[in-house]
C-alpha positions in Angstrom: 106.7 0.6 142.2 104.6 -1.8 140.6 101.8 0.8 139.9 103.5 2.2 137.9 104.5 -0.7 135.8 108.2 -0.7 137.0 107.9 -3.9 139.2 108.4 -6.5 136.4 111.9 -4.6 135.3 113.1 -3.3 138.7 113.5 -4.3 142.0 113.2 -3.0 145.3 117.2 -3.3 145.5 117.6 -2.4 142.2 120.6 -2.8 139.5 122.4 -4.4 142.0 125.4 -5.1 139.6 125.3 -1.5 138.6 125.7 -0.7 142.4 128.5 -2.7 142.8 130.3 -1.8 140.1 129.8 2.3 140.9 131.1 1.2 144.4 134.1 -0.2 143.1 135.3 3.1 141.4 133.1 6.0 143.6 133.4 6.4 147.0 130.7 9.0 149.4 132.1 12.5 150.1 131.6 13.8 153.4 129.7 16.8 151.5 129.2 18.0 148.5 128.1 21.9 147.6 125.1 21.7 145.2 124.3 25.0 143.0 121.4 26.6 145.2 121.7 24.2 147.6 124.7 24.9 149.0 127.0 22.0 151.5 125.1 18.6 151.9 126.9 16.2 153.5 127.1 12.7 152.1 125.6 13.6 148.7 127.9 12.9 146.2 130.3 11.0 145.3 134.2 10.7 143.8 137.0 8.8 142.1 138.4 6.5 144.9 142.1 7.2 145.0 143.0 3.8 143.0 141.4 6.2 140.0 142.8 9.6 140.7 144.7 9.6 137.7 141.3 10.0 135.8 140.3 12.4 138.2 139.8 16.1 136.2 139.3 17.7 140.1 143.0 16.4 140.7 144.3 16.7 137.4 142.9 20.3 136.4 143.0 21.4 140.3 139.0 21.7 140.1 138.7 22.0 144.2 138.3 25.0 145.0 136.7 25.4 141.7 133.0 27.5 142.7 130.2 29.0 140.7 128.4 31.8 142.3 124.6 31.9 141.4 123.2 36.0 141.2 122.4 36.7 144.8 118.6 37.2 143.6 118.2 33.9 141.8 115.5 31.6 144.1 116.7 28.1 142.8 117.6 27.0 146.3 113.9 27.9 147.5 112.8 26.5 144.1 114.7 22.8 144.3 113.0 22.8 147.9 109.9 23.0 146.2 109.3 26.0 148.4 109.0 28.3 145.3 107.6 27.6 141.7 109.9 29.0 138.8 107.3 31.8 138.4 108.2 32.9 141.6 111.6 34.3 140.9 112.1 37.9 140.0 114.8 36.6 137.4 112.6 34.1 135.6 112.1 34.9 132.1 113.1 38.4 132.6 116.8 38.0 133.1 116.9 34.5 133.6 116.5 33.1 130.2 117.7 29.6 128.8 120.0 32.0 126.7 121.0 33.6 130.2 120.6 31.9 132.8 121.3 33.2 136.3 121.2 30.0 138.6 121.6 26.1 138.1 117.5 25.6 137.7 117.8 27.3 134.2 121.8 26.0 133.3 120.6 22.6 132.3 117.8 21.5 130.0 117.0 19.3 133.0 116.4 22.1 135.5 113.4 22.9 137.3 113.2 26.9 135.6 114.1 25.7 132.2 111.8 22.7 132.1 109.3 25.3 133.2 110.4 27.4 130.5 110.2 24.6 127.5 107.2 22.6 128.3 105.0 25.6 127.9 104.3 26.7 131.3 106.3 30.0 130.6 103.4 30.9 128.3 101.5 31.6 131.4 104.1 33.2 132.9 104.1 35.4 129.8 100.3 36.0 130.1 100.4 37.1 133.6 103.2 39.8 133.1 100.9 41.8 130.1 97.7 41.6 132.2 
């Protein structure tokens, strides 16, 4: 941590008031489907029941709520950091920020879209004319 200049603003424990007030409300599922991923257990977390009122899985009935990803989109390979964004058939063709076809390109944040913005599409671009 301190290499990178963190050290003097964070600690190894980190916000540890931050922590324990997340821990109050959120409690660890026993598994969580991530987008591409698919079930991972103990990766995410959930109102503890003292908060369900606030909860929009119980109050809009959000459980068995699921969002299918095109069965060619490579984002699971591609948050593994088995594939590169380039390496999806759907990537910039039609898997745009406008469209997009998995949860790497949904978000600003994702892998394919950050791909996409910072300018690393150009060469994408490049390679499909040659």
């Amino acid at each position: 941590m301190a290499r990178f200049g963190l050290g003097r603003a964070v600690t190894r424990e980190g916000n540890l008031r931050a922590k324990e007030e997340v821990s109050d409300i959120f409690e660890l599922r026993d598994q969580f489907e991530w987008r591409g991923l698919g079930l991972v257990p103990y990766s995410g977390l959930k109102l503890k029941r003292a908060y369900a009122e606030f909860d929009a899985e119980i109050r809009f009935g959000m459980n068995e709520l699921r969002f299918a990803d095109n069965p060619a989109c490579e984002c699971g390979a591609i948050l593994r950091g088995v594939k590169k964004p380039i390496g999806c058939k759907l990537f910039g063709t039609v898997c745009t920020p406008e469209t997009p076809m998995g949860s790497c390109m949904v978000s600003s944040e994702g892998a394919c879209a950050a791909h996409w913005s910072y300018g690393r599409f150009r060469h994408h671009q490049q390679r499909q004319v040659s």
